[in-house]
C-alpha positions in Angstrom: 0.0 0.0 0.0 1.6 3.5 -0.4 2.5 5.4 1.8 0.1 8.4 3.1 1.1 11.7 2.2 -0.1 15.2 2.4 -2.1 16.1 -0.7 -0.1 17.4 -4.1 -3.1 19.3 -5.2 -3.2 21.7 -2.3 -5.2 23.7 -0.2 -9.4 22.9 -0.4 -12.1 23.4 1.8 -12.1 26.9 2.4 -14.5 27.7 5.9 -14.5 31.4 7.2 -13.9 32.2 10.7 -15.7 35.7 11.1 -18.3 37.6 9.0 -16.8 39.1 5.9 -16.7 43.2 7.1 -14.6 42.7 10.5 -11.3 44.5 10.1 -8.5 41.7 11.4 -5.5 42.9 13.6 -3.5 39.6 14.6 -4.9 35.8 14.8 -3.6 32.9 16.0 -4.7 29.0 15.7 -4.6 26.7 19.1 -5.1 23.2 19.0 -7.2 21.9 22.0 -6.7 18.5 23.9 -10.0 16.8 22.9 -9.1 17.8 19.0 -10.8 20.8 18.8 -8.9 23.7 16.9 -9.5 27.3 18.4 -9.5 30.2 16.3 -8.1 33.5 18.6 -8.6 37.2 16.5 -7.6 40.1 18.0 -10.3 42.4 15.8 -12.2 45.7 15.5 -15.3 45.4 17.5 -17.0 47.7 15.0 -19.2 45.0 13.1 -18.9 42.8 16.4 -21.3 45.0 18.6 -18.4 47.1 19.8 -18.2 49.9 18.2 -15.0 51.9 18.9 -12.8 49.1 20.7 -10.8 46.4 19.9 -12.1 43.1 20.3 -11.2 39.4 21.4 -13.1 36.8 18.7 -12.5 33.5 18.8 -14.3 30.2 17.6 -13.8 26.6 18.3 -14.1 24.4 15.3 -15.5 20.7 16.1 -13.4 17.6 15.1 -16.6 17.3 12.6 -15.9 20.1 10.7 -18.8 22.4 12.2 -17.7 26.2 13.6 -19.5 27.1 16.7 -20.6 30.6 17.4 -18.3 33.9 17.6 -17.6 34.8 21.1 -16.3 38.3 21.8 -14.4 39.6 24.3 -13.9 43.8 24.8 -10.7 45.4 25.0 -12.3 48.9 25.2 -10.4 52.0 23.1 -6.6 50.6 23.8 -4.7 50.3 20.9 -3.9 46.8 20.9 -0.4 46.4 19.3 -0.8 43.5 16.3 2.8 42.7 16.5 2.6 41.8 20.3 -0.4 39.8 20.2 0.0 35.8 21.6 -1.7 33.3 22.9 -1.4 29.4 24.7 -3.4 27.2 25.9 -2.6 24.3 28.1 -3.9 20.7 28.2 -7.2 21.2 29.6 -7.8 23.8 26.8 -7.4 27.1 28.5 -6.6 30.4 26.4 -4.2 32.8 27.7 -3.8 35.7 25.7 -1.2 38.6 25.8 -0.7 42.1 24.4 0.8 45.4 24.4 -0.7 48.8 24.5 0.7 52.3 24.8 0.7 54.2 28.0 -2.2 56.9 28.0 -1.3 60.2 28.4 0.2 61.9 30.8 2.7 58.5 30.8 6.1 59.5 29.5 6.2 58.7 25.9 8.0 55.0 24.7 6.0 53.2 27.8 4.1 50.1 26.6 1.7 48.0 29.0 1.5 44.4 28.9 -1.7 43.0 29.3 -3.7 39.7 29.5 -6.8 38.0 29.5 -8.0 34.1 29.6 -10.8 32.3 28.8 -11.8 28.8 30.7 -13.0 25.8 29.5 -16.9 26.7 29.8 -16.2 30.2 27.8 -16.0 32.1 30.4 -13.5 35.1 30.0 -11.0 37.2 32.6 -11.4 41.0 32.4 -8.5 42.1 30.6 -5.7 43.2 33.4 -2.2 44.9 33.3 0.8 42.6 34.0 3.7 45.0 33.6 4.7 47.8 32.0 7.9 48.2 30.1 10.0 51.5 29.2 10.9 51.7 25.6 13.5 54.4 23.6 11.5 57.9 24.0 13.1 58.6 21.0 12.8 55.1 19.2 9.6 55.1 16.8 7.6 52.5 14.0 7.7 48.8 15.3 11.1 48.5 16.8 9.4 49.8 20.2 6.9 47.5 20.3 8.7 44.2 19.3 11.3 45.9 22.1 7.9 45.4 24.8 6.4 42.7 23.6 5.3 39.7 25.6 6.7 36.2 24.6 5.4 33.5 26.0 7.8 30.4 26.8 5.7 27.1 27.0 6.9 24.1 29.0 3.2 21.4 29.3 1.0 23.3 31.5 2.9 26.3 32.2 3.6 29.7 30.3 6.3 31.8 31.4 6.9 35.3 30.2 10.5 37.2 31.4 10.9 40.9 30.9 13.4 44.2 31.8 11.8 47.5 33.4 13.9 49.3 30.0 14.5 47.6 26.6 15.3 48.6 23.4 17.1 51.2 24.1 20.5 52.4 22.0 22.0 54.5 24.0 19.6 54.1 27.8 21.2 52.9 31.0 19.5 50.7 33.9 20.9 51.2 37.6 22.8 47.9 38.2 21.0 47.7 41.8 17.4 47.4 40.8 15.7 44.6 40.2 16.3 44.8 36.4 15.0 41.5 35.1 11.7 39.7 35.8 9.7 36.5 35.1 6.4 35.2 36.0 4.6 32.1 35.6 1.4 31.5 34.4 -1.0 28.1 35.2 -4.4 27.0 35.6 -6.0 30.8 34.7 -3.1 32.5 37.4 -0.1 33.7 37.8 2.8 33.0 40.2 4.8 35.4 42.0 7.8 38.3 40.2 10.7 36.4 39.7 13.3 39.0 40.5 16.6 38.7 39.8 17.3 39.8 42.8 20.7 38.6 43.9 24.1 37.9 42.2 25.9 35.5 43.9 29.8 34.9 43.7 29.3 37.6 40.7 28.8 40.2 43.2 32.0 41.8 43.1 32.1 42.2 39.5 29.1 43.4 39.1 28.3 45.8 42.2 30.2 49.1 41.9 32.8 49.8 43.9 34.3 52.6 45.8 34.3 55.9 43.3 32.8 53.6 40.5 29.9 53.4 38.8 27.7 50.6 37.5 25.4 50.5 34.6 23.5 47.5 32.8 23.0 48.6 28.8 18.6 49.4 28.6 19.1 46.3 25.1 19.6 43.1 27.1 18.2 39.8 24.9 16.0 37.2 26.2 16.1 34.3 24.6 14.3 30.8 24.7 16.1 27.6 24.2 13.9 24.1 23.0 13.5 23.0 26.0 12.2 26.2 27.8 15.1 27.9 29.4 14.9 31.2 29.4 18.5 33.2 28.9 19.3 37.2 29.0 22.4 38.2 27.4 23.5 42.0 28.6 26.1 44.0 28.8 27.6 45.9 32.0 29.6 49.2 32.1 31.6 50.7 35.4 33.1 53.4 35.0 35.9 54.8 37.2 37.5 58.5 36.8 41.2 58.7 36.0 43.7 61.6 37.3 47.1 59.9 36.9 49.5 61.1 33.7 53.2 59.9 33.4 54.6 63.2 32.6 58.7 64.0 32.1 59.3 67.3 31.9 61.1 69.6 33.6 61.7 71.7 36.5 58.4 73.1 37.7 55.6 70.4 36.6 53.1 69.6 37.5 52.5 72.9 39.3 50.3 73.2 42.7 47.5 74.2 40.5 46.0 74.0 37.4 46.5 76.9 35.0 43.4 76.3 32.2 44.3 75.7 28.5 47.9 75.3 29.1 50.1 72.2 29.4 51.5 72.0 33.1 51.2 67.9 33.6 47.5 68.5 35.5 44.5 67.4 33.6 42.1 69.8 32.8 39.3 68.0 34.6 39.4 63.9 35.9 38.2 61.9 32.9 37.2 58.3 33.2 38.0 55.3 32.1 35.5 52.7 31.5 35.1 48.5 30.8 31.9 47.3 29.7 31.5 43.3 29.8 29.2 40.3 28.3 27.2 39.1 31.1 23.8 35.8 31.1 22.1 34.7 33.7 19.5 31.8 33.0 15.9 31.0 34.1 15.4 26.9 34.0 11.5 25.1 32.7 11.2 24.2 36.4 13.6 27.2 38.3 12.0 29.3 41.0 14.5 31.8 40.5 16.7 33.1 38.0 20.6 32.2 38.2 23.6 34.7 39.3 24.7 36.8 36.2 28.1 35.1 34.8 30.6 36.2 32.7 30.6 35.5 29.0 34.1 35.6 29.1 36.7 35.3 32.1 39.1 38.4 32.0 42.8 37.9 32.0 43.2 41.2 32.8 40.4 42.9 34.4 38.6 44.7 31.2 39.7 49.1 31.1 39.2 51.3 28.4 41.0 54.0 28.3 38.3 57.4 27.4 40.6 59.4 25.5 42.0 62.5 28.7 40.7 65.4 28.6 44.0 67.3 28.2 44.9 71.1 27.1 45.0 72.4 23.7 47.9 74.3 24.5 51.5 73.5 24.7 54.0 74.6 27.4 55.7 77.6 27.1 58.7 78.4 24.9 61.3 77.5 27.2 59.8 73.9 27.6 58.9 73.3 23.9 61.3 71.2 22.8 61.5 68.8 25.8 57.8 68.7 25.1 57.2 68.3 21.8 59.8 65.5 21.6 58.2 63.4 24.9 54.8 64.2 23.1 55.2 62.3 20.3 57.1 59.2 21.6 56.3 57.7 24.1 53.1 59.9 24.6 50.8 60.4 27.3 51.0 56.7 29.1 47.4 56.1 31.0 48.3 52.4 32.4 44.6 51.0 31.6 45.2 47.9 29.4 42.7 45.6 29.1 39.6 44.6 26.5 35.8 45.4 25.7 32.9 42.8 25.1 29.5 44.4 24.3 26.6 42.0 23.7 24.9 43.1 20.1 22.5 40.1 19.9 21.6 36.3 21.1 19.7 32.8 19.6 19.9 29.7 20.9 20.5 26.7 18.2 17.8 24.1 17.5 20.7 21.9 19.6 20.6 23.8 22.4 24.2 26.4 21.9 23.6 30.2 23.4 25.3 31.9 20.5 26.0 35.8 21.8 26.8 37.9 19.0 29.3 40.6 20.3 31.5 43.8 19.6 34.7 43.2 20.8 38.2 45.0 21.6 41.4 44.1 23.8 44.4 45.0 24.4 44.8 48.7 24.2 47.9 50.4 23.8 46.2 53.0 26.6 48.4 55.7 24.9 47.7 58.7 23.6 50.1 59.9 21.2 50.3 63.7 19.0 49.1 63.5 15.4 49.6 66.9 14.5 50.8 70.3 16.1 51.9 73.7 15.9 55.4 74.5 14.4 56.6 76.4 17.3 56.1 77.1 21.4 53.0 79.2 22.2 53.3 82.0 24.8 51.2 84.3 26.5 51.9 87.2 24.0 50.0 84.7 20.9 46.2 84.7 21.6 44.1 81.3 22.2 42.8 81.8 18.7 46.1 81.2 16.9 46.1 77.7 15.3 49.8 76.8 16.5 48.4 76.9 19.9 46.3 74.0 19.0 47.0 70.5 19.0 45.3 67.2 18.2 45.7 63.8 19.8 45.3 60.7 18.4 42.8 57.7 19.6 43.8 55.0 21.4 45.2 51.7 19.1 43.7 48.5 20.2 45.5 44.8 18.8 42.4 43.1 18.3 39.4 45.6 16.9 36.2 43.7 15.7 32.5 45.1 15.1 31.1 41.2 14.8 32.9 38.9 17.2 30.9 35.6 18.7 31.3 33.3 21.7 28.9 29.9 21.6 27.9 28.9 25.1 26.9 24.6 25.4 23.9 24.1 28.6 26.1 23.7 31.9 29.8 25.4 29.9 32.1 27.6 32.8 33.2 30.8 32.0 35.4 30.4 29.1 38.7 32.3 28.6 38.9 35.4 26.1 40.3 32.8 24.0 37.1 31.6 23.2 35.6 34.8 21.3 36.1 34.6 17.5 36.0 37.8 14.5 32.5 37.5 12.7 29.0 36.9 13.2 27.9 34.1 14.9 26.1 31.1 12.8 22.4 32.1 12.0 21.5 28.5 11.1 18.0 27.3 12.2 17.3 23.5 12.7 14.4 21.9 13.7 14.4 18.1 14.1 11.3 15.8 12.8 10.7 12.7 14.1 9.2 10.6 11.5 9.0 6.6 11.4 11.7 6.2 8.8 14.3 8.6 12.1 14.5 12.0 12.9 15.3 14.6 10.4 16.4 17.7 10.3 15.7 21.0 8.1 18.0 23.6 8.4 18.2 27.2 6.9 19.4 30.7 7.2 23.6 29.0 6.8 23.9 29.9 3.8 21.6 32.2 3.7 19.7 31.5 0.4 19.0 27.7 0.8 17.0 25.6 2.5 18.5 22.2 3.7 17.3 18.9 5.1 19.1 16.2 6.2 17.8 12.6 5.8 18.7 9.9 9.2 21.2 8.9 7.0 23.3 11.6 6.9 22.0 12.8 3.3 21.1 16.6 2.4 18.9 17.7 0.1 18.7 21.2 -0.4 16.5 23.8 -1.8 16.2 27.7 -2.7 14.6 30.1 -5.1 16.6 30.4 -8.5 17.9 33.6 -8.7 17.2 34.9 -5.3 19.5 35.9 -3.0 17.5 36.2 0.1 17.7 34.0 3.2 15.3 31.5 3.4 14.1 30.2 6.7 11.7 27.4 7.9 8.4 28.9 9.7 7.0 25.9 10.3 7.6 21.9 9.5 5.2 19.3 9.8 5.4 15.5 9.2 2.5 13.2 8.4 4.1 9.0 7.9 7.4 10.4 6.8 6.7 13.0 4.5 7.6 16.6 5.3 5.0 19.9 4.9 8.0 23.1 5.3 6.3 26.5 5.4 9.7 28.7 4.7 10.1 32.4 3.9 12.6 34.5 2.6 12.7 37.8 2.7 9.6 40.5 2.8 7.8 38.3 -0.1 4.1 37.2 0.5 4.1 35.2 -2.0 5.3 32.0 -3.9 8.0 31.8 -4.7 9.2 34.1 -2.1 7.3 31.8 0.4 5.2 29.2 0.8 4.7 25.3 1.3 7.2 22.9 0.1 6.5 19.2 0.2 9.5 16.8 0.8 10.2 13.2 0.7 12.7 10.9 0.0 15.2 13.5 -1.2 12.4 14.8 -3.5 11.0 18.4 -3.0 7.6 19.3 -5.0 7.0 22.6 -6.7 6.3 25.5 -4.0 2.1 26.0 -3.3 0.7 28.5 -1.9 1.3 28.8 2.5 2.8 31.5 3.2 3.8 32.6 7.3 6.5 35.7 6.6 9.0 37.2 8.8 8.0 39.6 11.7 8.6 42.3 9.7 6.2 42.0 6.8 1.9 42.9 8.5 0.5 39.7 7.3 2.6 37.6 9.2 0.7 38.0 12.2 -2.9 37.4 10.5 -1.6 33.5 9.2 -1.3 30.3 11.4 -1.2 26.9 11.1 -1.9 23.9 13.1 -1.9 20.1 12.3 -5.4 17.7 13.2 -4.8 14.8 14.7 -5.8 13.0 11.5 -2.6 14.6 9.7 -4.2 17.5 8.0 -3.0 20.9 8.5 -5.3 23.5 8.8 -4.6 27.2 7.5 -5.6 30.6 8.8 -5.6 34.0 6.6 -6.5 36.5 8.6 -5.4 38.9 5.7 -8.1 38.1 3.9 -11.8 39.0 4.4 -13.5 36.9 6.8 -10.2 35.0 7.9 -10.5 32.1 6.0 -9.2 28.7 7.0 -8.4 25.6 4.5 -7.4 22.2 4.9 -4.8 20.0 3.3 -6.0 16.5 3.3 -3.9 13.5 3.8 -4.2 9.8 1.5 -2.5 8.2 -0.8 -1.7 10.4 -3.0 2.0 8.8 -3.5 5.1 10.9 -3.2 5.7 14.3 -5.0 7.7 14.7 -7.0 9.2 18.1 -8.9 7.4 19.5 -11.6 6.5 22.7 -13.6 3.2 23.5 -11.7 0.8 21.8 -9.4 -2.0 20.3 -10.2 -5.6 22.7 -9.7 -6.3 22.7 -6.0 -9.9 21.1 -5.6 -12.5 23.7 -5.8 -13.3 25.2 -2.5 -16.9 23.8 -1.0 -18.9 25.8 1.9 -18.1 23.8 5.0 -16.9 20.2 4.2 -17.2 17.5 6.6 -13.7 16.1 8.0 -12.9 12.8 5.7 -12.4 9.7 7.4 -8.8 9.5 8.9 -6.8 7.5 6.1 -6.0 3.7 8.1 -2.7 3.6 7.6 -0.4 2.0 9.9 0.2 4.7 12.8 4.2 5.4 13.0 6.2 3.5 15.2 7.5 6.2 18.3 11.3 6.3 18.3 13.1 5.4 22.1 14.5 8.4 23.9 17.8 8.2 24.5 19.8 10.2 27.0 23.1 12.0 25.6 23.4 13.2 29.0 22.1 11.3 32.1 19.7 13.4 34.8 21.2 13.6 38.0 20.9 15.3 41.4 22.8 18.3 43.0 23.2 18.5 46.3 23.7 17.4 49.7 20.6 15.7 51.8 21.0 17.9 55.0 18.2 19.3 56.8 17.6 22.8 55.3 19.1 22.7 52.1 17.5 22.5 48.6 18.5 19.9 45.9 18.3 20.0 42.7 17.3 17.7 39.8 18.2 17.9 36.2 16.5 16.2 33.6 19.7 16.0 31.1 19.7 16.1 27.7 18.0 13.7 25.1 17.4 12.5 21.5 15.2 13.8 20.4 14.9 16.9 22.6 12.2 16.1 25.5 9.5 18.5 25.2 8.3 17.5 28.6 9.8 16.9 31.8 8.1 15.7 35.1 9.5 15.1 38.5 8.5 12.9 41.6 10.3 12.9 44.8 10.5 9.9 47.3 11.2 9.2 50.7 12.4 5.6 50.1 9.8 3.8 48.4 7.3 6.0 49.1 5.8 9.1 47.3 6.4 12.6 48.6 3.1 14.5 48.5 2.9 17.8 46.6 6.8 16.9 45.7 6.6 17.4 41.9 9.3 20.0 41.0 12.9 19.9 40.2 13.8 21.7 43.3 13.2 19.6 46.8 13.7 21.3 50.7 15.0 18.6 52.7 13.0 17.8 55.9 14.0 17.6 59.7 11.4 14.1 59.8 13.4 12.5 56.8 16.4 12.2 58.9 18.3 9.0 58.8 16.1 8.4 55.5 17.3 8.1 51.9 16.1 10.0 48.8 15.2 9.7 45.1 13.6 11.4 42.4 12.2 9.9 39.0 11.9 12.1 36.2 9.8 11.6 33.2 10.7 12.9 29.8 8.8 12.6 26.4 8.8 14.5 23.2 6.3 13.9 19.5 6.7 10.8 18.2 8.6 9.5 21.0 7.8 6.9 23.8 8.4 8.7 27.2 10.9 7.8 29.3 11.4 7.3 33.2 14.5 7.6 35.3 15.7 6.9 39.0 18.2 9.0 40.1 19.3 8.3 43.9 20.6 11.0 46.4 24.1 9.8 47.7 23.6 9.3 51.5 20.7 9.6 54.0 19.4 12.4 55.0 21.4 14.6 58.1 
């Protein structure tokens, strides 16, 4: 029998979500536990009964094909931002759904308000309430502010976690190293848990605290990033600043003088200037944390980072009768400020589809913290030649650094130490995006974005096929990838483009790639990217939302035996579309054989049982990547009540008792996976 595939003829049964004059904002598709797909719009109420506000529709669709009614939820007059708007539901098929707005006036301008809403599983909906409020670049405008604000929500099973700073997005803003800069909260069952504060630094707080005379800043830019599994990282970068009022100065009889005479070389600055280091710092929020970790260094200093700010020294040289002995020490050695040292600024951050933190960075070291003359008068100045006269003034050159590089990178593995300087290399860090597949023929992987302008998959084997538009340029990435027994459905985009070629649905199996259909999900940037979703039925079929278009159509793409694509010049016609088709009997094929989990790196427990302390679990790490981790504690061979998270506070009554912990992993397409880990020692 052949095998079932995804159907070559494309898209069919077109169904509208909403009546055709509601104006569309963002939408979003959520599959339900019982196999119900949701439809979530964030609309105009105008032709909803709301005139004047935004609007909340959404509409379940039955696994028989049938839409029940429109349910609407007011925002009131708030400017919902589109390119904010997301939503989650967990397994018992509640919605949580987040926004931005901007602050009303008289709120300073570049402040955004996160806000959120759920619905339960009888349709019953939350008023809409502010979470936290986030201050943007007053001076930043368009949708760089509001992709700076915007809530996203991290999903590990039951549990969404959003993480946020007071400032983002700023260029040029500052935060005061001792607030509580960085925050996370946890959402579950229709509430949220407490601020996670980041609230304490650890071993790192020497580094990190100012010091006597010093100052301490945290860049208002830091990047939170998500890693498969849920962890939650921020990349940022941290400036002290320190002033300076040493200069190595040989000249003769008479300097430096008691006091300083302005304008005129005498060995005293002008004024103190500083001398800065700014540094790479991350700190981490685990799936099953309570707390965020201390900050760390992105790299360990050998030595301790100083940039020399170029002195604020006189225009003016000595007088006549110490010109020459000046003008000679002036230009070699030059003024000698003693601040070696290097500078890491954190630009950007991802996380690979195999779990690396790749920091993009700027980065400089080893300054020759000199300042030397690069041009000058011809002879002394004296008191009887005015200010004005251009041989009084002279110019000093910047400061030479060995290593100088705009795009450095430094890749960070889960668990790494501090590496050494050694471990930052010139140029951009690798771009490429993987996402592995399961399938019953092994796991596969499609990769993009390195090189840019093709698309790449990579059999079990070891084999690549590769795709990419002919004569484009652009970078193609993978949106979305779904399997149905073996065969691949890749939603990619490259570019801006909306449309195929540019993007669209490619269908892939065994090494062959069928002509691009119609599919597109583009890139942030482009306004239709947040009106299209997809989602796949438990039958195999994917099903398609347009929001773009009037009345936010949806369409199906069956699955059968339609045998394996192959290329060709066009598709064949897409069926023509019917009003509201019933769902076809799921095709009886054999269902795919899960794959076995296997651990790369075991789980394991930290710490010691003594009464008082915490330990730890980890799950470790797994092929392929568990998407879902659970934890129960024991106290011998029985179950410890209410004892279902990584972290465990060890008892006074388990005394002379031992401990263990069994954690659960499963991903798609995988059988899940239980393992024992024992605590060394009873408890003391």
């Amino acid at each position: 029998m052949p095998a079932a595939s995804f159907d070559p003829g494309g898209w069919g049964g077109t169904e509208y979500v909403l009546p055709n004059n509601v104006g569309r904002k963002a939408a979003k598709l959520e599959e339900l536990s019982d196999g119900r797909v949701m439809a979530v719009v964030l609309a105009n109420g105008q032709n909803l009964g709301h005139a004047g506000t935004d609007v909340i529709a959404t509409r379940i669709r039955a696994t028989s094909g049938t839409w029940g009614p429109v349910e609407v939820l007011p925002l009131g007059a708030v400017n919902a931002q589109r390119e904010s708007f997301d939503t989650f539901t967990d397994s018992a098929g509640r919605l949580l759904v987040m926004w931005t707005q901007p602050a009303a006036a008289p709120a300073p301008a570049g402040l955004f308000k996160v806000f959120w809403a759920w619905r339960d599983t009888d349709g019953s909906w939350s008023d809409p309430e502010e979470l936290y409020a986030v201050q943007t670049d007053p001076a930043s405008s368009g949708i760089s502010p509001i992709l700076a604000s915007r809530p996203q929500i991290v999903a590990t099973g039951d549990v969404a976690t959003v993480a946020w700073a007071d400032r983002m997005g700023w260029t040029t803003g500052m935060i005061d190293v001792e607030e509580d800069h960085f925050h996370a909260r946890r959402w579950q069952g229709g509430a949220w848990g407490p601020d996670m504060n980041s609230d304490g630094y650890g071993q790192a707080s020497i580094e990190v605290q100012p010091s006597p005379h010093q100052s301490a800043y945290i860049y208002a830019n830091p990047m939170f990033v998500s890693s498969p599994e849920g962890r939650i990282s921020v990349a940022f970068s941290l400036r002290k600043t320190r002033p300076v009022q040493v200069v190595v100065h040989p000249l003769s009889d008479g300097f430096p003088k008691d006091d300083n005479e302005p304008g005129v070389w005498d060995g005293i600055p002008e004024y103190p200037w500083t001398a800065d280091s700014t540094s790479g710092w991350v700190m981490h929020l685990d799936p099953q944390g309570e707390y965020w970790s201390p900050p760390r260094r992105l790299a360990a200093p050998n030595p301790i980072p100083a940039n020399c700010a170029s002195p604020n020294l006189p225009p003016v040289p000595p007088l006549a009768e110490y010109w020459t002995q000046w003008r000679t020490w002036a230009q070699n050695p030059g003024i000698e400020g003693g601040c070696r040292g290097s500078f890491d600024k954190v630009k950007s951050a991802s996380y690979s589809g195999d779990g690396r933190l790749r920091i993009h960075l700027e980065y400089r070291s080893d300054p020759t913290a000199r300042h030397t003359l690069s041009s000058m008068g011809v002879g002394a100045c004296d008191a009887s030649i005015g200010l004005s006269d251009r041989f009084c003034f002279d110019r000093w050159g910047p400061v030479d650094w060995v290593i100088d590089w705009s795009d450095a990178h430094i890749q960070l593995q889960p668990g790494d130490g501090t590496p050494g300087y050694g471990a930052i290399h010139e140029g951009r860090p690798s771009a490429e995006a993987s996402v592995a597949v399961p399938t019953p023929a092994g796991t596969f992987l499609v990769k993009s974005l390195d090189p840019v302008n093709v698309l790449r998959v990579q059999r079990p084997g070891g084999q690549v096929d590769t795709f990419s538009i002919p004569g484009s340029s652009s970078s193609i990435s993978a949106a979305a990838v779904f399997q149905h027994d073996g065969q691949l459905a890749i939603f990619y985009n490259a570019g801006t483009s909306t449309s195929v070629p540019g993007c669209g649905l490619l269908l892939y199996r065994a090494g062959a790639f069928a002509e691009p259909t119609q599919g597109c999900l583009p890139g942030v940037t482009v306004a239709s990217s947040f009106l299209r979703d997809v989602v796949q039925l438990r039958d195999g079929r994917l099903l398609f939302l347009d929001a773009s278009a009037a009345g936010a159509p949806v369409r199906y793409l069956a699955v059968g035996d339609f045998g394996s694509p192959s290329p060709s010049p066009s598709a064949p016609a897409p069926t023509p579309p019917k009003p509201t088709p019933p769902a076809p009997t799921p095709s009886p094929t054999v269902k795919p054989k899960p794959v076995t989990m296997k651990a790369k790196k075991k789980p394991s427990v930290k710490g010691k049982p003594r009464v008082g302390t915490k330990l730890k679990a980890y799950p470790g790490s797994w092929k392929p990547k568990a998407t879902k981790v659970r934890y129960q504690w024991y106290l011998g061979s029985k179950k410890i009540t209410k004892a279902t998270k990584a972290t465990l506070k060890v008892k006074k009554a388990w005394k002379g008792k031992r401990l263990k912990v069994k954690i659960t992993v499963s991903a798609p397409g995988a059988t899940k996976k239980t393992v024992t880990v024992k605590v060394s020692g009873k408890v003391k």
